[in-house]
C-alpha positions in Angstrom: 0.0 0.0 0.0 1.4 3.7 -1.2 1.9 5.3 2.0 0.1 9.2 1.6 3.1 11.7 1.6 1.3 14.9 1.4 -2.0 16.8 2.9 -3.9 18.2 0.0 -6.8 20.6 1.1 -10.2 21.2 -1.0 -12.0 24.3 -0.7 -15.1 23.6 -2.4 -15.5 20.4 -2.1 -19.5 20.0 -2.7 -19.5 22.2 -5.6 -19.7 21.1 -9.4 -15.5 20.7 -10.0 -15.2 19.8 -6.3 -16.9 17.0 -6.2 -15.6 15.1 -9.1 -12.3 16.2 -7.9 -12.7 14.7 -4.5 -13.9 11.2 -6.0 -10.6 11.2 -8.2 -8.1 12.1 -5.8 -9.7 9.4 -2.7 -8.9 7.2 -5.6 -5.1 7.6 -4.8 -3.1 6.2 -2.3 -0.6 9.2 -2.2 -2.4 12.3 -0.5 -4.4 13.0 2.7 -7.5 14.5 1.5 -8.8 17.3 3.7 -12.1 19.2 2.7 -13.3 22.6 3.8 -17.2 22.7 3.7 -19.9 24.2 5.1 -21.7 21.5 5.6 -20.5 17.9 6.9 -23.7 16.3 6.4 -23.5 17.0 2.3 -20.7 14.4 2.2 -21.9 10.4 1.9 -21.3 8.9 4.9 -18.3 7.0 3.5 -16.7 10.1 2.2 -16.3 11.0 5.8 -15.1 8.2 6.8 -11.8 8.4 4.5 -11.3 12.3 5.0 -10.6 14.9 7.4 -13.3 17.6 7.4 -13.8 21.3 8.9 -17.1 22.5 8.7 -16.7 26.1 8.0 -16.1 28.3 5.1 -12.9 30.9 4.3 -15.2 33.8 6.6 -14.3 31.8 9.3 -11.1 32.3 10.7 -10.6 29.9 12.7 -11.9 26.8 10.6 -9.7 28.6 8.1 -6.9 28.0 9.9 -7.8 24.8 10.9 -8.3 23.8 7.4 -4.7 25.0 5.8 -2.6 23.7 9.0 0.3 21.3 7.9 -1.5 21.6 4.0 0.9 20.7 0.9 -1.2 22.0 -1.5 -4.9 23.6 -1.5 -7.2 23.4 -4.4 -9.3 26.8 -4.4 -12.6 26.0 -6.0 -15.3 28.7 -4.1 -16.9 31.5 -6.1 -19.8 33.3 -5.3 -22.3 33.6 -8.3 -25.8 33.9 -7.4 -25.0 35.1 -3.5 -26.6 38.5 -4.4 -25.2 42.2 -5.8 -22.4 41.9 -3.3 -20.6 38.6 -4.8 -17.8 40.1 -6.3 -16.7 41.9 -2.8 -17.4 38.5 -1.2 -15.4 36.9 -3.8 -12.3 39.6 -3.0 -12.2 38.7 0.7 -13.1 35.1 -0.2 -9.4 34.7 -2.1 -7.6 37.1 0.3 -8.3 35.7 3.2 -7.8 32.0 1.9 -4.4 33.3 0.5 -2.9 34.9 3.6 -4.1 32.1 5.7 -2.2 29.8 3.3 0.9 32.0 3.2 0.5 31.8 7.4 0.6 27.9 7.4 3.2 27.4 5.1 1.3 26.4 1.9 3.7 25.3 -0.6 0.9 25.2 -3.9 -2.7 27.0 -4.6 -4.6 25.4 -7.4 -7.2 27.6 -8.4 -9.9 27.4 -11.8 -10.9 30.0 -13.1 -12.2 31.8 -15.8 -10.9 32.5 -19.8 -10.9 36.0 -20.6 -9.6 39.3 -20.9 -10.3 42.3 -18.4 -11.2 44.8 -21.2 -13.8 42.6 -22.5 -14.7 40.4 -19.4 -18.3 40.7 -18.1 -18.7 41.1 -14.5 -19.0 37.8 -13.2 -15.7 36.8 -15.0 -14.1 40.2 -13.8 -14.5 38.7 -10.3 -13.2 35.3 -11.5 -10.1 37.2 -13.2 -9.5 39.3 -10.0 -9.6 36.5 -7.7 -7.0 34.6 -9.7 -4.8 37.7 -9.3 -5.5 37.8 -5.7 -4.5 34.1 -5.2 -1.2 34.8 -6.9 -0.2 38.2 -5.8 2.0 37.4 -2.9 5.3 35.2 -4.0 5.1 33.1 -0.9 2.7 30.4 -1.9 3.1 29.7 -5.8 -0.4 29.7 -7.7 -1.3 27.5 -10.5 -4.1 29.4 -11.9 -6.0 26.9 -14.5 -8.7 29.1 -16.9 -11.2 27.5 -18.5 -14.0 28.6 -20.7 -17.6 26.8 -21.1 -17.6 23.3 -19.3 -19.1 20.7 -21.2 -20.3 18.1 -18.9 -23.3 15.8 -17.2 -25.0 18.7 -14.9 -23.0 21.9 -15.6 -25.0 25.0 -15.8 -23.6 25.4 -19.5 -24.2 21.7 -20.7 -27.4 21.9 -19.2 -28.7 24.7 -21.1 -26.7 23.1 -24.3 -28.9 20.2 -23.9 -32.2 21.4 -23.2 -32.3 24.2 -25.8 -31.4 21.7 -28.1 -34.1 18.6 -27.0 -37.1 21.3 -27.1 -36.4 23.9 -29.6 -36.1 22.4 -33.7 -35.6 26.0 -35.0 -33.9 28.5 -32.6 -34.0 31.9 -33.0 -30.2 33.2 -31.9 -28.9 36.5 -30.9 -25.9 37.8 -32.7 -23.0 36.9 -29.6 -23.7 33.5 -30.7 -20.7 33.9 -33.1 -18.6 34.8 -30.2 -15.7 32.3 -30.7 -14.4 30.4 -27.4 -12.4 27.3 -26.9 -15.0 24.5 -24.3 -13.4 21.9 -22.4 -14.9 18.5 -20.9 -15.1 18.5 -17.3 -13.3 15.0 -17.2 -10.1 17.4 -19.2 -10.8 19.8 -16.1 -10.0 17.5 -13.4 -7.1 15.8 -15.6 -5.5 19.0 -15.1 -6.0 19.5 -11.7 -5.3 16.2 -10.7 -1.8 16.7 -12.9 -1.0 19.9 -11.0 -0.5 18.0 -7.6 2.9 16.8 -8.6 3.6 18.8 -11.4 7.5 20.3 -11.7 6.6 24.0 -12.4 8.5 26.7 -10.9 6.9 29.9 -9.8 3.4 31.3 -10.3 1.6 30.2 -13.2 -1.6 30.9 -15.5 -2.5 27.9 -17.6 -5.2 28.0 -20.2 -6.8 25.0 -21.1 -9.7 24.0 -24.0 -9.9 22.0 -26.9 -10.4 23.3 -30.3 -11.7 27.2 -31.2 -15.4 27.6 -32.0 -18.3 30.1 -31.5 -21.4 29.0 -29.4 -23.7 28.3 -32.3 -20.9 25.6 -33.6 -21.0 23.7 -29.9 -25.4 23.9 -30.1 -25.0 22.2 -33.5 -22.4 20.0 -32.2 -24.5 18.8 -29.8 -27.2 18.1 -31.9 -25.1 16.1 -34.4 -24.3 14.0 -31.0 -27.7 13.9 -29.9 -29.2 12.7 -33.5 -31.3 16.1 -34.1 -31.7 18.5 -37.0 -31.5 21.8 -35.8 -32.2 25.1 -37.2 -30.4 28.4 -36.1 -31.7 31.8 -37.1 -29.9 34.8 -36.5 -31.7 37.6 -35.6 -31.0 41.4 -33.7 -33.9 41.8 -31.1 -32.9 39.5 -29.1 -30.7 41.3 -26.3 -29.1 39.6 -23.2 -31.9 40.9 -20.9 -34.7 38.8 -22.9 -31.7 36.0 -23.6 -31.8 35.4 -19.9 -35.4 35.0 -19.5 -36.2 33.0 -22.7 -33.0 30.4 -21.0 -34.8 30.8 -17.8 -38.4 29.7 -18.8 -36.9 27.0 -21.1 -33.5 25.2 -19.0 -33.3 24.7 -15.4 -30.8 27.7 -14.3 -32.8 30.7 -12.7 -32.4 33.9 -13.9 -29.4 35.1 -12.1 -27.1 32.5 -13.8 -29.1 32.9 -16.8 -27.9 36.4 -16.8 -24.6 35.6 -15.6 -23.6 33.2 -18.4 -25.3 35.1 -21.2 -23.2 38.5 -20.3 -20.0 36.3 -20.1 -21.0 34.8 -23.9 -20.5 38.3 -25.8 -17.0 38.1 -24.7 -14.6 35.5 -26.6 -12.4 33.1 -24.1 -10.0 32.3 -25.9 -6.6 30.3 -24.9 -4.2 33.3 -24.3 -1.0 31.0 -23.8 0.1 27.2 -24.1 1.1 26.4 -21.0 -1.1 23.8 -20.8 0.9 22.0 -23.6 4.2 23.0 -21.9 3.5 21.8 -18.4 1.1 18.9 -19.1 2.2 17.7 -22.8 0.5 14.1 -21.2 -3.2 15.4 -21.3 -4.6 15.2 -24.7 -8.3 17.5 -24.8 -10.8 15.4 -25.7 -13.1 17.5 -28.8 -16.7 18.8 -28.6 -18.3 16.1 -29.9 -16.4 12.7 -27.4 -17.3 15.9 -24.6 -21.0 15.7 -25.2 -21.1 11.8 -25.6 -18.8 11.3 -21.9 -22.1 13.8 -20.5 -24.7 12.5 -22.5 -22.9 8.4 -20.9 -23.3 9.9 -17.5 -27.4 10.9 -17.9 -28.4 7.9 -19.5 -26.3 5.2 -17.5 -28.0 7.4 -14.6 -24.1 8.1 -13.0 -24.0 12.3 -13.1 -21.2 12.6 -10.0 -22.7 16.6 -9.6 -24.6 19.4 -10.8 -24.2 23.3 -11.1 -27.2 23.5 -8.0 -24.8 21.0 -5.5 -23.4 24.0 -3.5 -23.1 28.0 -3.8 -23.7 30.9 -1.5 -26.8 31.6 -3.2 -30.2 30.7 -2.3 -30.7 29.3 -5.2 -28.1 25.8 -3.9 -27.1 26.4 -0.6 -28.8 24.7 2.6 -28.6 27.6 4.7 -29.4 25.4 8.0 -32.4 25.5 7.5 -33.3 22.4 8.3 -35.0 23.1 11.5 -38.5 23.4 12.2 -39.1 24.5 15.2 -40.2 27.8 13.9 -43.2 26.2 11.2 -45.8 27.5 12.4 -48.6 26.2 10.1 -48.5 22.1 9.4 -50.2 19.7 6.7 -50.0 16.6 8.4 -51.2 13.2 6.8 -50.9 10.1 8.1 -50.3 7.0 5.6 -50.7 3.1 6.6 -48.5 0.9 5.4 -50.4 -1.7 5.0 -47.6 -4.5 5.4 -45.4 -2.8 3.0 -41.9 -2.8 3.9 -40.6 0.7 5.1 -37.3 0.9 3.5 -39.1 -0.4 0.4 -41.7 2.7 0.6 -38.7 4.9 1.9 -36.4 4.5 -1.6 -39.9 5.1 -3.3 -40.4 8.6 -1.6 -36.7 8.9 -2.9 -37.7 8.8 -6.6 -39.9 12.1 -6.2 -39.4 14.4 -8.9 -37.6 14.9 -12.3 -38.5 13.0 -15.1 -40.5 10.2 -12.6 -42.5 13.1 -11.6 -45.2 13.3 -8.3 -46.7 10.2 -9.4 -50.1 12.3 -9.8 -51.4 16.2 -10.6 -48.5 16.8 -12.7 -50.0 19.1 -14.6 -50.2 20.9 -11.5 -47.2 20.8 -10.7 -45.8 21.7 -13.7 -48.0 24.8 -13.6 -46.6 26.0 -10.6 -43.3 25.3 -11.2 -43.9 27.7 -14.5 -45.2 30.5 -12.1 -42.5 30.4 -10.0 -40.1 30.4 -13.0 -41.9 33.8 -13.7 -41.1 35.0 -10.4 -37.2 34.2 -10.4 -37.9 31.4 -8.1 -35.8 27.6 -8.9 -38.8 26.3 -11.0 -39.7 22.6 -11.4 -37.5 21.8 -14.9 -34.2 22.0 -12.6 -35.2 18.4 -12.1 -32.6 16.0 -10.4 -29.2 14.7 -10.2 -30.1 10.8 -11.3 -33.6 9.3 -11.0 -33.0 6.9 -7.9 -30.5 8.4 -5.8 -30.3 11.2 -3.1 -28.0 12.9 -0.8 -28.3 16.3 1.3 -27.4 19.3 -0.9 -29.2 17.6 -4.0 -31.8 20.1 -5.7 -35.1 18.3 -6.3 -37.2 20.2 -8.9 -37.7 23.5 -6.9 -37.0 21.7 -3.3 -33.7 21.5 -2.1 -32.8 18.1 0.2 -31.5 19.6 3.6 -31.8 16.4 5.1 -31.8 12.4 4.9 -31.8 9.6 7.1 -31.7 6.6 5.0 -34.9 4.3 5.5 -36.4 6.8 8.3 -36.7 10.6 7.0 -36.6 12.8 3.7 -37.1 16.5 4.4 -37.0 18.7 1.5 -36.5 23.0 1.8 -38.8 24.7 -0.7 -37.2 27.2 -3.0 -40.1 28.4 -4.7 -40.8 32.2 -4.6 -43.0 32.2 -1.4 -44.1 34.7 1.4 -42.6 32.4 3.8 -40.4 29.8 4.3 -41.4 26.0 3.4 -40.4 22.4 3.8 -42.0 19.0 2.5 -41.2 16.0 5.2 -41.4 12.5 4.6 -41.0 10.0 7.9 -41.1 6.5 7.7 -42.5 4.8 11.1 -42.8 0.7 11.5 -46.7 0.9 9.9 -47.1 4.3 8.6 -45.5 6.9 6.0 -46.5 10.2 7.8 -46.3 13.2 5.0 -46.0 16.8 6.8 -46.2 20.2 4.1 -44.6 23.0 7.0 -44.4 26.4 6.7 -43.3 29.5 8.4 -45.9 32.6 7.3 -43.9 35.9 6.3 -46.6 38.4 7.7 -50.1 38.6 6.7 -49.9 37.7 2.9 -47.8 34.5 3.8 -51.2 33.4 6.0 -53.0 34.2 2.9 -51.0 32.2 0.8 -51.2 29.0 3.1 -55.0 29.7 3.2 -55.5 29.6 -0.2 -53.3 26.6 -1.0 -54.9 24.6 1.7 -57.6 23.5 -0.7 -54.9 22.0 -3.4 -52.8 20.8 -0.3 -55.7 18.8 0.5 -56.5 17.3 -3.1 -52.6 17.3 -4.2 -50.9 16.1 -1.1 -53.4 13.3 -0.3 -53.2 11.6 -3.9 -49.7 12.2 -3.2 -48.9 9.7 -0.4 -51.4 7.1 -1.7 -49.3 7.4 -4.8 -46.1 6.8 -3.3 -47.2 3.7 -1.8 -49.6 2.3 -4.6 -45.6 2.4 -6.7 -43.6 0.8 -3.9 -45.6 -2.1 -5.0 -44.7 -2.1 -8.5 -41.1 -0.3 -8.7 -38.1 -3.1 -9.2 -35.6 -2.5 -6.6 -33.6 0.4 -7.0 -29.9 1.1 -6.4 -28.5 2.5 -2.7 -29.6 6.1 -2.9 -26.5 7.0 -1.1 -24.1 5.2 -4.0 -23.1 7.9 -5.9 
């Protein structure tokens, strides 16, 4: 057995890259994986029990230091998109206060991933990626390997998600002029190649690497994708369409809410292009796969029901994060209903609760659902297309159509954190006792109109959250067994 000779550190572990990254590093017998997260409980049990974790984030100076003491290297994958107007100041204290605690402890290597671009031309989401890279490498005691990637082609990324779905629902697309902005993608499994590579990798100094695969423009990668995919597509340029309506047309039709929308689409009118080839000198070993094996490696992942992560897993936003808010001791209005098992087997009814959602959808009043997941779409709430991860698997963080899983015991408890637009604060429990599935809709009223609101729902609570349970438990008779929810 390869004894580990160094500490590596992850700083965003539950995110999109960090995730994936995490899974290929416990894979090797040379490191001593340490995660920084904000939330233990978003890391499968058997994660946990092969890593050192500090619950905290980089605003936390103690955990902070806790997390960089005796730390080789530290993979810096946190970025605040979607936490409100503020983000870019949060991103700035974010990257200096991870750097200076990693200069403190000794640090030897930052690994940071970042964004392609210019700062003339970047928009401002990628102006806060660019200056966090230059915080991270602006002080010569703790060398920076500062990886930029453009658009990430892969199972549950924000940009492969919209890729995918405009391209499923829309035969003739009518497409704003940035579409010819030219850019250079990258598969995800490329992305973690390289930051897997950088562990050990003899480079001197601070460093920015781009990486990609070949040049394009974004209408080449949507008809790429539909070669892949085995669709005829039709793309129509035309000059009304600005990146205002851009973001709500990608809003009402993929699963990001508006605010990424908004941030992708500004970032789109600005090329990212490969600046330097650095990526060939350092890592002449790693090969980038092209558009079209990138879309077939995502489109393996969905339909062998295997996606590792998704843009939703983890963000300061409200949008993904948990937010502790997975207490209810402050509901103050309850739907309870009571179902007997009937000699059905709980865990057998449990991994059926566990299937809500997505493409299986709530078993009955679809329709309904589907109608008020459009509304709150409207609104610039989550909406009901976000969908899920996989069909038969489930762990805390996981965004469920517009819930959010803030907590899971396996065979005993489901609790689910609305993130619909509401004048209140909701959750969706399910609890599994020895005879009974017991269903409970919560909610916490904000002032009078959130008492309306619960009033007038109480009628479509009673109709919708009835057939509901009966459903769930009418299909734990017919489902075939499903998979360990808490496999992947």
């Amino acid at each position: 057995m390869v004894e580990a000779t160094k500490t590596v550190l992850i700083a965003g572990a539950t995110g999109y890259i960090g995730r994936r990254l995490k899974d290929r590093l416990l894979r090797r017998g040379d490191v001593c994986l340490r995660l920084l997260v904000r939330r233990r409980s978003k890391l499968r049990q058997e994660v946990v029990g092969r890593v050192e974790v500090v619950e905290g984030d980089t605003f936390q100076a103690e955990a902070l230091r806790q997390a960089v003491c005796g730390v080789d290297t530290a993979y810096y994958l946190i970025h605040s998109m979607g936490s409100g107007a503020d983000y870019a100041e949060r991103d700035r204290r974010s990257a200096e206060n991870f750097r200076n605690a990693c200069v403190e402890a000794g640090v030897r290597r930052i690994i940071y991933l970042g964004g392609l671009g210019c700062r003339e031309t970047a928009s401002a989401h990628l102006l806060s990626r660019l200056e966090t890279g230059e915080i991270l490498s602006s002080d010569p005691a703790v060398q920076t390997l500062w990886f930029r990637a453009g658009v990430i082609l892969g199972a549950g990324s924000a940009s492969f998600e919209i890729i995918y779905h405009l391209v499923q629902k829309l035969p003739v697309m009518l497409t704003p002029r940035w579409l010819t902005t030219r850019t250079q993608a990258i598969a995800v499994v490329d992305v973690v190649n390289y930051l897997e590579a950088a562990l050990y990798a003899p480079i001197d100094g601070s460093q920015q690497i781009d990486i990609g695969s070949e040049s394009t423009d974004f209408g080449g990668i949507l008809r790429q994708a539909a070669h892949v995919m085995g669709l005829r597509r039709w793309l129509i340029p035309v000059s009304v369409l600005t990146p205002h309506l851009s973001s709500y047309w990608l809003m009402l039709v993929t699963p990001v809410p508006f605010s990424i929308a908004s941030a992708l689409i500004e970032g789109l009118k600005s090329e990212t292009l490969i600046q330097n080839e650095h990526a060939r000198l350092f890592f002449p070993q790693i090969e980038p796969v092209g558009l079209e094996q990138a879309f077939r490696l995502a489109l393996q992942e969905i339909e062998n029901d295997e996606v590792l992560s998704r843009w939703c897993d983890s963000s300061d936003g409200s949008v993904c994060d948990l937010q502790s808010q997975d207490d209810l001791h402050h509901a103050v209005l309850r739907d309870v209903r009571r179902f007997a098992l009937g000699g059905r087997h709980p865990q057998a009814v449990f991994e059926t609760v566990c299937t809500i959602g997505g493409q299986q959808g709530w078993f009955s009043f679809n329709s309904l659902w589907r109608l008020r997941g459009v509304v709150d779409k409207l609104f610039g709430g989550a909406g009901l297309n976000r969908g899920r991860r996989v069909a038969h698997a489930l762990r805390v963080g996981d965004a469920l159509d517009f819930w959010k899983v803030v907590d899971l015991k396996p065979g005993k408890r489901l609790l689910l954190l609305s993130q619909m637009k509401l004048p209140g604060t909701g959750w969706l429990e399910f609890v599994l006792e020895p005879e009974a599935l017991v269903q409970t809709a919560h909610f916490c009223p904000k002032g009078l109109w959130g008492r309306v609101y619960w009033a007038l729902m109480v009628p479509f609570h009673a109709l919708i959250f009835r057939q509901l349970g009966q459903k769930l438990l009418e299909q734990s008779d017919l489902s075939p067994k499903k998979k360990d929810f808490l496999n992947i």
